[in-house]
N, C-alpha and C positions, 0 to 999 in steps of 0.2 A: 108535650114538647111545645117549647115558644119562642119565637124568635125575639132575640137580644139584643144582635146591632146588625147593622150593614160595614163594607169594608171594602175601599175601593184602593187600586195602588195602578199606577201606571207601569209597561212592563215594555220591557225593548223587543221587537224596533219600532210597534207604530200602536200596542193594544192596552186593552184596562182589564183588571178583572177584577171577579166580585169573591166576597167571600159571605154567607149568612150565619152567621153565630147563633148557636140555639142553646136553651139552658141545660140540655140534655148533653152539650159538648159537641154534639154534630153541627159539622161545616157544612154547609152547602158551596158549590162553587159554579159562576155560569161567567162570561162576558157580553158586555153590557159595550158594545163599542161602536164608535163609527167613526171610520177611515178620517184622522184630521182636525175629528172632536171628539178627541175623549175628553178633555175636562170638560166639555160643556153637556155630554152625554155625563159624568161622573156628579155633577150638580144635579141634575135631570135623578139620579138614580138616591141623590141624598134626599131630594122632596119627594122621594117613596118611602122614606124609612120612616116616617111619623105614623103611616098606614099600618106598615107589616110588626112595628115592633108591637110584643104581645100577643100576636097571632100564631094560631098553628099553622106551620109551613105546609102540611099535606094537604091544606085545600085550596090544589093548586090553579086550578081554571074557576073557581069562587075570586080569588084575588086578582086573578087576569081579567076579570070580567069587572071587579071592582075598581082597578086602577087605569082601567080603559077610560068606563065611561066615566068615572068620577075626574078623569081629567079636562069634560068638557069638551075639547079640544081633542082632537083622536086622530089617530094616525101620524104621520110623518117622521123622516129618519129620527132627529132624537128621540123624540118622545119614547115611540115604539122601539130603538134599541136598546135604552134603558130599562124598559120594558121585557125585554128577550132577555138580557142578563138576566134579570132577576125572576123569571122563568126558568131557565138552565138552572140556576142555585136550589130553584122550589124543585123542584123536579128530581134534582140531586136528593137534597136532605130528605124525600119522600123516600127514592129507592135504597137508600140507606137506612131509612128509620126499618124499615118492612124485610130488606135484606138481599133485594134483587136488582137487578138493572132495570132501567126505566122501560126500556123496551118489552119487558115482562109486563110492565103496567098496562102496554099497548096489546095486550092479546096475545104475546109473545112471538120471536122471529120467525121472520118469514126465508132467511139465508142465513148457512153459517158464517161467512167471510162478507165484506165489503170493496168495490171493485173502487181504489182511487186514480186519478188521472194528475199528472207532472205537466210544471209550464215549461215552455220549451220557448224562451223569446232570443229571437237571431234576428240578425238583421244583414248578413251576410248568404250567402249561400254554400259557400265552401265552410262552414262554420256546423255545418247540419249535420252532416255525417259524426262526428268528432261526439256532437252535443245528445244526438238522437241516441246513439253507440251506449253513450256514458249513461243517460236513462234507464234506457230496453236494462242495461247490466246488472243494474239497482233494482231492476225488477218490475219497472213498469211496463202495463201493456196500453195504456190509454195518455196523450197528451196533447195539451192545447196552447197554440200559440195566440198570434195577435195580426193584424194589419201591417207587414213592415215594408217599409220603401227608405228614399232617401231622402223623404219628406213628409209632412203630414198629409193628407187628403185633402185637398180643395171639393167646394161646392158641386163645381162638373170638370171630371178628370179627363187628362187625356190619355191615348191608348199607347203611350209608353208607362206611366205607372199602373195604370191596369196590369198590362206586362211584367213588370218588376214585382208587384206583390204577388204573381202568380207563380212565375221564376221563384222566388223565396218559398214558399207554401210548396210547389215540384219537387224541389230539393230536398222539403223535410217525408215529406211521401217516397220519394226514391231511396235516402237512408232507411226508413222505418219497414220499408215495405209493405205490401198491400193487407195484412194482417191486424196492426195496429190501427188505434181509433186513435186519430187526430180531427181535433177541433178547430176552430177558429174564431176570436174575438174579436169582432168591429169597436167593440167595445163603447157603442153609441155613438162614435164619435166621423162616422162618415155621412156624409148626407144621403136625403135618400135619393138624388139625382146618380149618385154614382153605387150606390150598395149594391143595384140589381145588375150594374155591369163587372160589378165583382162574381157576385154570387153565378151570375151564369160562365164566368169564366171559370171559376175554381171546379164549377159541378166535376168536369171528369176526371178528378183527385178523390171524389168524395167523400168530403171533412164531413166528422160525425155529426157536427152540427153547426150551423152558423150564429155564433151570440151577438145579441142585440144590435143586430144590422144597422138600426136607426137608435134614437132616441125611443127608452120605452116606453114613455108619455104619447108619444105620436103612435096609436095604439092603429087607426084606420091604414097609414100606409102600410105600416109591421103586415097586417094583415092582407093587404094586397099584395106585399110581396111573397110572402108565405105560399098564395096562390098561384104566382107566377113561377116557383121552383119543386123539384122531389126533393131537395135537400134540406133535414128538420132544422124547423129555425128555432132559437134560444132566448129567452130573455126572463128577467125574476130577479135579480142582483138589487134593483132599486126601485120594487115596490112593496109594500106593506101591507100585512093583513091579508085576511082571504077576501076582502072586497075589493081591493085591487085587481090580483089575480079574476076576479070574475070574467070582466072586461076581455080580457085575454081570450080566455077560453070561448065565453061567447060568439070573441068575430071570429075565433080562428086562428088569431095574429103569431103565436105557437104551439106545438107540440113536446118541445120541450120547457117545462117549468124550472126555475132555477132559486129556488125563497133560498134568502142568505136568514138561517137561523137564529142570528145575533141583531138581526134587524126588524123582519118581519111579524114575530111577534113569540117565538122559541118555536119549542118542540110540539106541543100542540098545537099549537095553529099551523104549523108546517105540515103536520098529520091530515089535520083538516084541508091545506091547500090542495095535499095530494088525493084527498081522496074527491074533489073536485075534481081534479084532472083526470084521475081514473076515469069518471063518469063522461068524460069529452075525449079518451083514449089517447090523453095524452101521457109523457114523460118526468120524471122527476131526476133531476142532477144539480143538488144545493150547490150553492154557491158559500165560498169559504177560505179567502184569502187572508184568513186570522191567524190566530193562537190556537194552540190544543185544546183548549176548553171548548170553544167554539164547535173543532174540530169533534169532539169528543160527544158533543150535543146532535149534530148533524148523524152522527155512526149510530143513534141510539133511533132516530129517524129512521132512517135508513134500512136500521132491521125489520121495522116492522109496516114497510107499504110492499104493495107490490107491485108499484108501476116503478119503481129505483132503478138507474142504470149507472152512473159512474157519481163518487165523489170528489170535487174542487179538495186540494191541499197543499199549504207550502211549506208545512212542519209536523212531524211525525212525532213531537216533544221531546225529541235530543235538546239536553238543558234544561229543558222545562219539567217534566213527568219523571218521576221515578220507575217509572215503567212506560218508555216509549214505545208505541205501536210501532208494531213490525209488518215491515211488507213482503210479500210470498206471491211471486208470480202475478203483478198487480193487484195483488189483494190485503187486506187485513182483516186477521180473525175476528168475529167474533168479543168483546169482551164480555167477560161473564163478571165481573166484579159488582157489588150494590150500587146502586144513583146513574150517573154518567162514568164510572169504571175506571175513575182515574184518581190520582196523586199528586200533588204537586212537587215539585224536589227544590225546598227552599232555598237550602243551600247550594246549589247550582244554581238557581236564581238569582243569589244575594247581587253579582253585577250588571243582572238586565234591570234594577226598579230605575224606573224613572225615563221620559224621554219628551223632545219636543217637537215628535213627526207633524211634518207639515203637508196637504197637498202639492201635487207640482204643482208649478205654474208653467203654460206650455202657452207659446206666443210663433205666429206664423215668422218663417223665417225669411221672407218677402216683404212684407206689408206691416208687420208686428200687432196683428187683429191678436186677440186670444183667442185661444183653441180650446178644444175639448181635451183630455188627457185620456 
């Protein structure tokens, strides 16, 4: 078998996906994306195809290793998202050629079912009950909200929106009850003068984990703070590779690991992050506010560590998949189908190609600084 073309198409509302054409007729399919650039990550994944055509797709950490280092230049969101797409596809078209799911590749599952977690963004508080209600009914047992107030975070807060985002965050703990695992995302974008007067006020709710308190670059406070709370701190959404993740692990700065699959470097290197972390007793909980393919790559992870506690999701591939994952009491089985386990349903597709998601842009509403989003 040899691969033939590469095949990028933009898909609504913000993602790209890949397809690997082999002469043999096997598609491979992975996402190759990042939030904001996909056509520049979609370029990114065209100057891989001069590499792979010709090549057998099953040797799939042979070619990860080749288009790492042959790029010189290593790491960083594009590069390495481009990179993850077309990882998910090799990956695919290998458990397809052979006839299993990728997760067989890995030693085979460690759990039948996968435990996902629902975002829950309110910025109300009489708004929680209503919102939390409608989740739990769909079947969730695990979800994660955000930072909300009536304002973004300033540098050094005062103890009225301290108060207010704890107020919000009460609210969704009082609806869910003390059973559900709700998270919380700073989502990097508090400083850390005010993160740890968050963090110590939320403790008597306590959120299953706190995501990326600070900036995840700012790796020595991350981990001072870590030391200063019992509640596991989160961060992995925006670093790449298992050399990044090292860092982490070493100071301490979390417990729970988060590699977004489509970024960091696919399913094997996410294998490998986790079993880093196993070794440091920490957590894994990918990160994966994408498409089902994405989605579909993470679940195949997932089966096979055993430090997995919940997975990110904001599409089960209603629209997307001919066979969308179903969820059963916060979970999803299992798939047993060949590659990543999935289908695409073209024709329910036909009116998401194409799009021109852009990041926010998020500006203080005092001063007009730019903010973090």
């Amino acid at each position: 078998m040899r691969i033939t073309k590469l095949e990028t198409f933009l898909v609504k509302p913000r993602w790209l996906f890949l397809k690997i054409h082999t002469d043999e007729g096997l598609v491979g399919l992975g996402e190759p994306i990042l939030e904001g650039r996909a056509l520049t990550v979609a370029q990114a994944v065209a100057e891989l195809e001069p590499y792979l055509i010709g090549k057998d797709p099953t040797r799939v950490i042979h070619h990860w290793q080749a288009m790492y280092k042959h790029a010189f230049y290593r790491g960083g969101p594009i590069l390495t998202s481009a990179l993850s797409g077309v990882e998910h596809a090799l990956w695919d078209l290998t458990g397809k050629a052979l006839g299993v799911p990728v997760y067989k590749l890995f030693g085979g599952p460690l759990r039948e079912r996968i435990k996902v977690y629902a975002h829950c963004g309110l910025t109300r508080p009489e708004e929680s009950a209503a919102k939390v209600q409608e989740l739990i009914a769909k079947g969730f047992r695990a979800l994660k909200t955000g930072v909300r107030a009536d304002r973004p975070p300033r540098i050094i807060e005062t103890p009225a929106f301290i108060d207010q985002v704890v107020e919000r965050f009460a609210a969704l703990r009082e609806a869910a009850g003390k059973d559900i695992d709700i998270a919380i995302d700073f989502h990097g974008a508090v400083s850390p003068q005010t993160a740890m007067l968050l963090i110590k006020a939320l403790e008597p709710f306590q959120p299953m984990f706190i995501e990326e308190p600070v900036q995840c670059q700012n790796v020595d406070v991350m981990a001072e703070i870590a030391r200063k709370t019992h509640l596991p701190i989160a961060t992995g959404e925006r670093l790449f590779t298992k050399w990044a993740f090292r860092e982490v692990l070493e100071k301490g700065a979390a417990s729970v690991l988060q590699p977004d699959i489509a970024h960091a470097g696919g399913i094997f290197e996410g294998r490998l992050i986790a079993g880093m972390a196993e070794a440091y007793y920490a957590a894994i909980a990918p990160h994966c506010p994408l498409g089902p393919i994405a989605l579909a790559a993470c679940i195949q992870l997932d089966a096979a560590i055993p430090n997995f506690i919940a997975q990110e999701q904001v599409t089960l591939g209603e629209g997307y998949l001919k066979e969308p994952f179903k969820l059963k009491d916060g979970y999803i089985d299992l798939p047993t189908k060949p590659g990543l386990g999935i289908e695409l349903d073209e024709e329910a597709m036909a009116d998401k190609i194409g799009h021109d998601w852009r990041n926010p842009e998020r500006y203080d509403p005092e001063d007009g600084t730019a903010i973090d989003w």
